[in-house]
PASEVEX-861942 format. One record per residue (C-alpha): residue number from 1; chain; x, y, z. Coordinates in Angstrom, 2 decimals, padded with zeros to 5 digits. Layout:
<sites>
@k: NUM&c: A&px: X&py: Y&pz: Z
...
</sites>
This chain:
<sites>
@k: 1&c: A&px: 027.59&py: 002.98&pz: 004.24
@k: 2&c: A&px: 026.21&py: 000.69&pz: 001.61
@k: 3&c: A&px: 026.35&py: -001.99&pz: 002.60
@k: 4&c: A&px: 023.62&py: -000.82&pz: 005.24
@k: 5&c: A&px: 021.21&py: 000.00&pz: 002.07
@k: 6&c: A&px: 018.95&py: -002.62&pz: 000.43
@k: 7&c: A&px: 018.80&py: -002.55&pz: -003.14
@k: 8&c: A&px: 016.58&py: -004.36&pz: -005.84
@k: 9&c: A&px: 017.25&py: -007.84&pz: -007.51
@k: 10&c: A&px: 015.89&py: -006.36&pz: -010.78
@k: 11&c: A&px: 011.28&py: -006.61&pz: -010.22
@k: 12&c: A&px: 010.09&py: -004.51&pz: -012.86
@k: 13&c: A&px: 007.49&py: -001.84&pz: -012.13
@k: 14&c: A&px: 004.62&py: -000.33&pz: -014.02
@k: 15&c: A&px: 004.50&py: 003.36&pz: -014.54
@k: 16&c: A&px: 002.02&py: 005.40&pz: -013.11
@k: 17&c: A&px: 001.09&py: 008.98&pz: -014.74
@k: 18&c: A&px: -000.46&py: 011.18&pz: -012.43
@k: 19&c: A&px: -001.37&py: 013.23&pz: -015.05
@k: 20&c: A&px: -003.82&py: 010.50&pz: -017.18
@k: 21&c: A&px: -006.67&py: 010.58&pz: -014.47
@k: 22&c: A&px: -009.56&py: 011.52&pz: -016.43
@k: 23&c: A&px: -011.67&py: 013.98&pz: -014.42
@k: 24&c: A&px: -013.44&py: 015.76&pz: -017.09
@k: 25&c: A&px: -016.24&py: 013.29&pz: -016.36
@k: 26&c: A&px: -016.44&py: 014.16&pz: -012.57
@k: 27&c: A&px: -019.18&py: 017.16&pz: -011.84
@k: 28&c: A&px: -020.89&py: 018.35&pz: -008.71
@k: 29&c: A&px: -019.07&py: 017.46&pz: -004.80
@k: 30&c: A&px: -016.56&py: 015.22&pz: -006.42
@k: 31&c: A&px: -015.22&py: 017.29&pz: -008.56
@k: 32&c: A&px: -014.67&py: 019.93&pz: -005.96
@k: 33&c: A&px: -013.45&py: 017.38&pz: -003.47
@k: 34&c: A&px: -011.06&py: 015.99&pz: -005.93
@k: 35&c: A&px: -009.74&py: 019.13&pz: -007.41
@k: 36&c: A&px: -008.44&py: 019.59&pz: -003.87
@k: 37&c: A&px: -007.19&py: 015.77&pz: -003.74
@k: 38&c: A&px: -004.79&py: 015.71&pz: -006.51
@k: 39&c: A&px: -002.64&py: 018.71&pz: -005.30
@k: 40&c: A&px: -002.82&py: 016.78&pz: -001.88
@k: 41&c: A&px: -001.17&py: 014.13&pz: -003.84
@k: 42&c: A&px: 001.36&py: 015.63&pz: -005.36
@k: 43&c: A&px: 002.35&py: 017.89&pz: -002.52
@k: 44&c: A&px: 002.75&py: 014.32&pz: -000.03
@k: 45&c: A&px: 004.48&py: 012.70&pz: -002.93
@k: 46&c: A&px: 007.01&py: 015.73&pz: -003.32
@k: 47&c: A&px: 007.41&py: 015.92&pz: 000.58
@k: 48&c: A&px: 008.75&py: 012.23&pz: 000.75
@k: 49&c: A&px: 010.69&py: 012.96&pz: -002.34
@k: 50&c: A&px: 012.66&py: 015.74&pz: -000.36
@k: 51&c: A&px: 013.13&py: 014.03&pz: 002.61
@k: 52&c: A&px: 014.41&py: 011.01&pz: 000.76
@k: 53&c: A&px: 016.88&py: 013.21&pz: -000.29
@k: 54&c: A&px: 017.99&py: 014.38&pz: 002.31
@k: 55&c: A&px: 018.24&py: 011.03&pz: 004.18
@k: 56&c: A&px: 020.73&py: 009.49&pz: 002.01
@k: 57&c: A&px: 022.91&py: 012.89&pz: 001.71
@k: 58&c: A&px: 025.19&py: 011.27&pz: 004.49
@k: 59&c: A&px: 024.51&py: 007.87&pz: 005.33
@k: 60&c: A&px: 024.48&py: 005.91&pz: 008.82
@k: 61&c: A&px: 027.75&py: 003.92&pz: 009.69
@k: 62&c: A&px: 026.00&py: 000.95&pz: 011.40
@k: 63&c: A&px: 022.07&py: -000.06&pz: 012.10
@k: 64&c: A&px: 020.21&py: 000.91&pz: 014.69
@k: 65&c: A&px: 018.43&py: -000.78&pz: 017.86
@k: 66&c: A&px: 015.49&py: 000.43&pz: 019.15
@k: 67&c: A&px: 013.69&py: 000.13&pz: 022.84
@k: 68&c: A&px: 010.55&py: -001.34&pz: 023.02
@k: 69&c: A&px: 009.33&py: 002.47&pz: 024.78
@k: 70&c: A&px: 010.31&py: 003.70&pz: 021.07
@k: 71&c: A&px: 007.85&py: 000.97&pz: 019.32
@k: 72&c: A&px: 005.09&py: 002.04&pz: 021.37
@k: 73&c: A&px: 005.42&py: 005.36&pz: 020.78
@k: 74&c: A&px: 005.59&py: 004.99&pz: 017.04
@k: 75&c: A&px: 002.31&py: 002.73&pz: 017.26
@k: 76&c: A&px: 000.72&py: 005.34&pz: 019.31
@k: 77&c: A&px: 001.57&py: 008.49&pz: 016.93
@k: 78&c: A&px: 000.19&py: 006.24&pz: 013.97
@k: 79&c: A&px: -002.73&py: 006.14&pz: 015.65
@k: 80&c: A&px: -003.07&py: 009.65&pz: 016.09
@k: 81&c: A&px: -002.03&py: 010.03&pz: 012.87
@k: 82&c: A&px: -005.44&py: 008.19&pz: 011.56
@k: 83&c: A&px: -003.03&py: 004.96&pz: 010.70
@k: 84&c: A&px: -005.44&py: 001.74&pz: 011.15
@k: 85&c: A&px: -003.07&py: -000.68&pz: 010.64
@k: 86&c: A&px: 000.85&py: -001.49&pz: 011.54
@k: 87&c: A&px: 003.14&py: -003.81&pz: 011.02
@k: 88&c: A&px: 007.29&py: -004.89&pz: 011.03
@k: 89&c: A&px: 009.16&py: -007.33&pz: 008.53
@k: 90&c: A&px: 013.00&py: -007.12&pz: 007.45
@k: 91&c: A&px: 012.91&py: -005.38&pz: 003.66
@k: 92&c: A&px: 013.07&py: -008.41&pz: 001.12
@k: 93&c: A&px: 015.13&py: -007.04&pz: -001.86
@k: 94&c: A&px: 013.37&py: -009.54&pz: -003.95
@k: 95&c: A&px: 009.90&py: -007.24&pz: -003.82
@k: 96&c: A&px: 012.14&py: -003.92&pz: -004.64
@k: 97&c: A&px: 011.48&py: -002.74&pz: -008.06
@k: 98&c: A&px: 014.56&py: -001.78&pz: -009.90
@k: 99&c: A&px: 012.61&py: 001.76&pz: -010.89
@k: 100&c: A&px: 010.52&py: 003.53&pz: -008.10
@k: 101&c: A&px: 008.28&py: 005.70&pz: -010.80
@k: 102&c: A&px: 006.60&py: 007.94&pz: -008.37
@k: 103&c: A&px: 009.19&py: 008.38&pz: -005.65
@k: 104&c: A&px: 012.21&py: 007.73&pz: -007.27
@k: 105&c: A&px: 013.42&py: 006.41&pz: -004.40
@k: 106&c: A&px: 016.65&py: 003.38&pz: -005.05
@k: 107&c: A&px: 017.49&py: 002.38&pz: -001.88
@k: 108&c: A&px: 015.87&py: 001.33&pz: 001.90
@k: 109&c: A&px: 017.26&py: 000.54&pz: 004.82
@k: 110&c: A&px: 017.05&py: -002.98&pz: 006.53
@k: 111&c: A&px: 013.58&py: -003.16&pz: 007.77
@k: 112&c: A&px: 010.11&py: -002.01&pz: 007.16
@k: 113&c: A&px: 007.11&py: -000.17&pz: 009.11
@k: 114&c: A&px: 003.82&py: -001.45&pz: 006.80
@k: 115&c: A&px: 001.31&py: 000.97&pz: 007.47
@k: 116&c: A&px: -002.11&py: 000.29&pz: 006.55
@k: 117&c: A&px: -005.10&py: 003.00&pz: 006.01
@k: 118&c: A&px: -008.98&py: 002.49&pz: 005.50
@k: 119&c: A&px: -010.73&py: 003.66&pz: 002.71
@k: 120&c: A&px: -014.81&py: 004.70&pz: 003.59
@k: 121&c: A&px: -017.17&py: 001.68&pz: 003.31
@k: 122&c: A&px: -019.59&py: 003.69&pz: 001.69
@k: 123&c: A&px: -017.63&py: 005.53&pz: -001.02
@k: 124&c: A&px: -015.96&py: 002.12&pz: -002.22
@k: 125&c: A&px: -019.25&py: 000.67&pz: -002.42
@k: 126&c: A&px: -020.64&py: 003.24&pz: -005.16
@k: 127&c: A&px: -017.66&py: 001.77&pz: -007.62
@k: 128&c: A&px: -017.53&py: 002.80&pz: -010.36
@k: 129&c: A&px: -019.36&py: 006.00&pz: -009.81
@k: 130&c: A&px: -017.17&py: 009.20&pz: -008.66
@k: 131&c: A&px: -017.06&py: 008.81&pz: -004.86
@k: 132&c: A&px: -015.31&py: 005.66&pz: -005.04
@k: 133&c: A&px: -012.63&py: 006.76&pz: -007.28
@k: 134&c: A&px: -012.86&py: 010.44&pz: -005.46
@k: 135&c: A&px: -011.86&py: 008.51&pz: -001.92
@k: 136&c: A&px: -008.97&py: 006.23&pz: -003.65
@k: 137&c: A&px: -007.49&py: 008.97&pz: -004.13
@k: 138&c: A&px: -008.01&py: 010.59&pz: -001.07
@k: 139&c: A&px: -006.67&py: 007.50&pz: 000.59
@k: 140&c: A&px: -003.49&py: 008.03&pz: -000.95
@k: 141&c: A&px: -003.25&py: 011.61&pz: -000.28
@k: 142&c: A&px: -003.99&py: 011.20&pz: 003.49
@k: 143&c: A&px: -002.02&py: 008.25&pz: 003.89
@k: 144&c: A&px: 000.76&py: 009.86&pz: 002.12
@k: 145&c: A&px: 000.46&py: 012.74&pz: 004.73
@k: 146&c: A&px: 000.56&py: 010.13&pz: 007.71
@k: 147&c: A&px: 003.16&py: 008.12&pz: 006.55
@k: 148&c: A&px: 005.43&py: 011.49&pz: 006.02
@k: 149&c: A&px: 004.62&py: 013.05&pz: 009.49
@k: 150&c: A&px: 005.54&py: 009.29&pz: 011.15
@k: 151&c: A&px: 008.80&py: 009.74&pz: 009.27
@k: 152&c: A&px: 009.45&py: 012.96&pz: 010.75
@k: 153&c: A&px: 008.28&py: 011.70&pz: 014.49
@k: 154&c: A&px: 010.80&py: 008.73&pz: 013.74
@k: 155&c: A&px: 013.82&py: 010.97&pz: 012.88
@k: 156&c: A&px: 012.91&py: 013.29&pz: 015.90
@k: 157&c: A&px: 013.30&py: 010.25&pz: 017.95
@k: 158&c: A&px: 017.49&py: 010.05&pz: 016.69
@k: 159&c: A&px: 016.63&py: 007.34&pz: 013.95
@k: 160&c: A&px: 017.11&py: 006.88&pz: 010.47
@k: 161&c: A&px: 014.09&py: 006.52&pz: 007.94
@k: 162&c: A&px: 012.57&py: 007.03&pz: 004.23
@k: 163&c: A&px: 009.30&py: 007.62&pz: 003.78
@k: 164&c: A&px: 007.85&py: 005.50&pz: 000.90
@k: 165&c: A&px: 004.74&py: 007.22&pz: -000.29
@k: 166&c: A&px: 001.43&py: 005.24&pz: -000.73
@k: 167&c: A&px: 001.37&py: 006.07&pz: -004.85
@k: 168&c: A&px: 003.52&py: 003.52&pz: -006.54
@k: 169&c: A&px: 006.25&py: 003.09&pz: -004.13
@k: 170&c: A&px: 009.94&py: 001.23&pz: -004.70
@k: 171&c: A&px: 008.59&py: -002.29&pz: -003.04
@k: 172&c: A&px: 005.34&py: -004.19&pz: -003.23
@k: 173&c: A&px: 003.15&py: -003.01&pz: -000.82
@k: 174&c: A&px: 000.86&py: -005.82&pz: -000.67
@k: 175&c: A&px: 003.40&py: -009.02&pz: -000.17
@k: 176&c: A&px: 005.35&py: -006.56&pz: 002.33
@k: 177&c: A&px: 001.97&py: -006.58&pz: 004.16
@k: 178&c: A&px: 001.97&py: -010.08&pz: 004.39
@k: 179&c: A&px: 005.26&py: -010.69&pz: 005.69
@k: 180&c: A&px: 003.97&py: -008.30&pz: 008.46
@k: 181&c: A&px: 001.32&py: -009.86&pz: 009.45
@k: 182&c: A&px: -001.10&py: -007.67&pz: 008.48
@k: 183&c: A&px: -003.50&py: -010.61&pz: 005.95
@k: 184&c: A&px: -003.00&py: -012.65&pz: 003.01
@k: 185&c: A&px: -003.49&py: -011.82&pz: -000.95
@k: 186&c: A&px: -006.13&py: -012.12&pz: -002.63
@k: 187&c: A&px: -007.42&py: -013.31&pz: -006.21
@k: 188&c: A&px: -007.17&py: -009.54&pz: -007.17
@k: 189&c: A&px: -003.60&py: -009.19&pz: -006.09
@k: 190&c: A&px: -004.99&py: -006.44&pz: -002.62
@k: 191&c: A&px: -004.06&py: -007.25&pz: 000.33
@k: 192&c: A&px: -007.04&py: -009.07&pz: 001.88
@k: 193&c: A&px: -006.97&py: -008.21&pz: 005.84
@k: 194&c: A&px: -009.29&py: -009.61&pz: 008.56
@k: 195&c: A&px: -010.02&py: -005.90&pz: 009.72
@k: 196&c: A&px: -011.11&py: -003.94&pz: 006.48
@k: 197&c: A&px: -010.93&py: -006.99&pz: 003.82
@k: 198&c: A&px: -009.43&py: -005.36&pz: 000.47
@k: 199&c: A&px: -010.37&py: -001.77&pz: 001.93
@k: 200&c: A&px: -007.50&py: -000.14&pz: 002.73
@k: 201&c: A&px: -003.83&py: 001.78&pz: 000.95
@k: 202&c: A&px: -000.17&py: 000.59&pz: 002.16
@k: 203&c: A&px: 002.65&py: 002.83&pz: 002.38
@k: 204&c: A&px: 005.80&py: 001.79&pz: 004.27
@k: 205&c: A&px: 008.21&py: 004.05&pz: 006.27
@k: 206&c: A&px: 012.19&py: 002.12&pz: 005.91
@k: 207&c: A&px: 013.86&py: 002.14&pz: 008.93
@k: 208&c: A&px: 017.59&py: 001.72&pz: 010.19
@k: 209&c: A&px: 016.92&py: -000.08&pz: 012.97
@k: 210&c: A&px: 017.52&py: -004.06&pz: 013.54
@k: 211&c: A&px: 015.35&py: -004.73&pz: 016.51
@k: 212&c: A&px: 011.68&py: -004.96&pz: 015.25
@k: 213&c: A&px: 008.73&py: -005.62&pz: 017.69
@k: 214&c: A&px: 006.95&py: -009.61&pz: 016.97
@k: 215&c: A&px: 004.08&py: -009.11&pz: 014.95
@k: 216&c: A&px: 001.01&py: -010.50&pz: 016.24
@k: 217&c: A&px: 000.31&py: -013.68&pz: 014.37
@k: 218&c: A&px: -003.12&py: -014.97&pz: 013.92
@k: 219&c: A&px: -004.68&py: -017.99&pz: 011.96
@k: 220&c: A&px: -005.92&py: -016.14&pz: 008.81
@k: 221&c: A&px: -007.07&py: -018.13&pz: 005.16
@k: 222&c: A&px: -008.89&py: -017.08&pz: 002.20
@k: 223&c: A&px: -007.34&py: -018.82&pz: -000.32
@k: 224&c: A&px: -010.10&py: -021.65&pz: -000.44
@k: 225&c: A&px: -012.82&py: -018.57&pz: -000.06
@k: 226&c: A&px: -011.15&py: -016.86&pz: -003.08
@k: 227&c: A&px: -010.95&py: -020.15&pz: -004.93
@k: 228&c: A&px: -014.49&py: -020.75&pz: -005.11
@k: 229&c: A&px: -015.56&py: -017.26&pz: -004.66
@k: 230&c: A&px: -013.98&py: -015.88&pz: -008.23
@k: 231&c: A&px: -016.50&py: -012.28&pz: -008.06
@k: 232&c: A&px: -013.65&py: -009.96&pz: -008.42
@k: 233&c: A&px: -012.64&py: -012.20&pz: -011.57
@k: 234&c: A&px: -015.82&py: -012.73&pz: -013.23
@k: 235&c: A&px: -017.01&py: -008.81&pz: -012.42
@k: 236&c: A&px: -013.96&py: -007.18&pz: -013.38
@k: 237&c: A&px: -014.98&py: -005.10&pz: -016.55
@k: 238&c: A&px: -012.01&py: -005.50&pz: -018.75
@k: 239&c: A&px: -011.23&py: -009.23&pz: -017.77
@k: 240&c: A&px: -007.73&py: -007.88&pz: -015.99
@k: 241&c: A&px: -007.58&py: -010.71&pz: -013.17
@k: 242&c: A&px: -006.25&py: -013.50&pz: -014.63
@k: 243&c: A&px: -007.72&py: -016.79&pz: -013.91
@k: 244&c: A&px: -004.84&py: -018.71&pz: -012.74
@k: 245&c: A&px: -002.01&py: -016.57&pz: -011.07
@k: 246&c: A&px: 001.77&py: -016.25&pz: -013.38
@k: 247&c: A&px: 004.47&py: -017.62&pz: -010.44
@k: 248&c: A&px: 007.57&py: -015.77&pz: -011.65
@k: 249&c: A&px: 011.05&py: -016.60&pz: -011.66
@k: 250&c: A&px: 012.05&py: -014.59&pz: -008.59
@k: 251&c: A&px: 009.01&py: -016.23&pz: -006.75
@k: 252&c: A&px: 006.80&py: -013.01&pz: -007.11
@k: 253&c: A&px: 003.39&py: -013.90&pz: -008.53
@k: 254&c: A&px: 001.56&py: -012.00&pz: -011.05
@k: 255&c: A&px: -002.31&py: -012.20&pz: -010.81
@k: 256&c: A&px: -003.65&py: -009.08&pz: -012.82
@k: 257&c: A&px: -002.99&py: -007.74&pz: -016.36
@k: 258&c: A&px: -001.48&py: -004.47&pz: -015.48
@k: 259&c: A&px: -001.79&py: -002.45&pz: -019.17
@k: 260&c: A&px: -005.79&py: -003.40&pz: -019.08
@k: 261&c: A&px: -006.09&py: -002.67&pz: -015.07
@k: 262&c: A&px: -003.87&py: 000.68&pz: -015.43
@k: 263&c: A&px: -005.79&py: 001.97&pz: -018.34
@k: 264&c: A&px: -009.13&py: 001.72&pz: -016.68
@k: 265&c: A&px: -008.15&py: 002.84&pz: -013.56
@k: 266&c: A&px: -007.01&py: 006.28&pz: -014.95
@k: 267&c: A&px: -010.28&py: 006.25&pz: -016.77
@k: 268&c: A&px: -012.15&py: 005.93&pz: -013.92
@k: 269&c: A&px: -010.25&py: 007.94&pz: -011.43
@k: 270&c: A&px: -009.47&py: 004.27&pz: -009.23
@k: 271&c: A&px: -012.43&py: 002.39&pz: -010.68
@k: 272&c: A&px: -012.17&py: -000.23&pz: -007.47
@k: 273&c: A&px: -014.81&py: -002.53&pz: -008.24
@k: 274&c: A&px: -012.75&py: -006.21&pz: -007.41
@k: 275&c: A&px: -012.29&py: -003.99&pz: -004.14
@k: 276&c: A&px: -016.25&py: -003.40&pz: -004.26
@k: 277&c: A&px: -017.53&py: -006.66&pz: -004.91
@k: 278&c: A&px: -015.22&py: -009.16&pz: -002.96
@k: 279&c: A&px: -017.27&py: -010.80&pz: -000.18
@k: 280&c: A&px: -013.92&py: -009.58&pz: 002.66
@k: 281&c: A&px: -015.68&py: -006.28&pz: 002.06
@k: 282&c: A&px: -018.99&py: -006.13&pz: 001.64
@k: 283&c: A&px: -019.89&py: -008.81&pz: 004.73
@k: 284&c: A&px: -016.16&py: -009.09&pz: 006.40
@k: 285&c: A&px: -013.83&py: -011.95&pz: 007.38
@k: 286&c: A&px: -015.69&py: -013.11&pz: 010.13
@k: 287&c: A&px: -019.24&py: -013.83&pz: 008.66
@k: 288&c: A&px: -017.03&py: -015.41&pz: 005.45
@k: 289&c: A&px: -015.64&py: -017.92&pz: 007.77
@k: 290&c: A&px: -018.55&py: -018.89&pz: 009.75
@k: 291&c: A&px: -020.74&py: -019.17&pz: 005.90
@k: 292&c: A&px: -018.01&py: -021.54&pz: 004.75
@k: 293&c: A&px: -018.91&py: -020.64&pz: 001.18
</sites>
């Protein structure tokens, strides 16, 4: 039934081409490792494609509920799965984008699983050399893997779900993230958590079920760390983070220049330096808080 399916309010989405990461640059381990990556991409993304198409072949009459033995088994097979980080909010059809470029998916069901993955400390920290770019992608191909396989376990269990692959995706990762409780935003528009700072993917997995487990809610700011802070703005190497953040219409915000960040982020193979050089990540939440700046 339709009227069971949530649909977007019109949020535009940039495309991404899979097929404009420049490797010709990349020699020795990381070229291996990555020519192994990028079919691992494609073969998650096409996986997640399938399945979404055979979810909404014949649709559910009525939403779900769920036990809380179910929730803990889900939890428990994400962390099998090498998931670091989960969390439950209702979908908002405000952070849909009308055009899901990678998935193709159109519509979700009422409420989300935001899964959260880390990428390798060290890897991230050689940005913009190959390993960090080499391990974005990675990221997205094991993540991608995870968040399929938790969508199968799910449906094995008798419920409905689509798998929303960590690659583009039909919904904003990031401000679903938030409304799970998972951290806050950051200047550079990454979800900033208290666990891995701006080091980690998001996928979701949408569910047909109306009985979500409380997310744990803890007292978490950066926005007077990132205020003074600026690194990610002032390092970024084609001036894509804006200085002051766009507040939309529809209550999104805007904080990066998309065409310059895309462009150099093919160029590099996930350049991630604003990931690199935030504080979050290279000394964590904790000893932020306690430096006050």
């Amino acid at each position: 039934m339709l009227e069971l399916l949530k649909k977007s309010k019109g949020l535009k989405s940039r495309l991404i081409e899979l097929n404009k990461f420049d490797i010709t640059n990349i020699e020795g381990s990381s070229s291996e490792k990555i020519k192994k990556i990028i079919p691992k991409v494609f073969n998650t993304i096409r996986k997640a494609i399938s399945g979404y198409k055979r979810e909404i072949k014949e649709l559910p009459e009525k939403v779900q509920s769920a036990p809380k033995k179910f929730w803990d088994e889900v939890e428990e097979q994400a962390k099998n799965l090498g998931i670091d980080l989960i969390g439950f909010a209702p979908i908002d059809e405000n952070l849909m984008f009308e055009e899901d470029h990678v998935g193709r998916i159109e519509v979700l069901y009422e409420s989300a699983i935001v899964l959260g993955m880390e990428m390798d400390y060290e890897a991230i920290d050689a940005a913009p050399e190959p390993p960090a770019g080499v391990e974005s992608l990675n990221i997205y191909a094991e993540l991608g893997e995870a968040t399929n396989k938790l969508t199968n376990f799910i449906r094995s269990k008798g419920y409905r779900a689509i798998a929303c692959h960590p690659l583009g995706g039909p919904i904003l990762y990031p401000a679903m993230a938030v409304k799970a409780g998972l951290g806050q935003i950051g200047t550079q528009g990454l979800l900033i958590t208290k666990k891995f700072g701006p080091r980690q993917r998001l996928s979701i997995i949408a569910v047909n079920i109306d009985t979500l487990p409380e997310n744990p809610r803890e007292n978490f700011e950066i926005d007077k760390y990132c205020k003074k802070c600026r690194r990610c703005v002032n390092l970024c190497p084609v001036d894509a983070i804006y200085d002051d953040p766009i507040i939309n219409d529809n209550g999104t915000v805007t904080r990066i220049d998309g065409e310059k960040c895309i462009k150099h982020f093919y160029e590099t193979v996930g350049c991630s330096i604003c990931i690199k050089e935030c504080p979050f990540h290279k000394i964590g939440y904790k000893a932020m808080y306690y430096s006050r700046l």
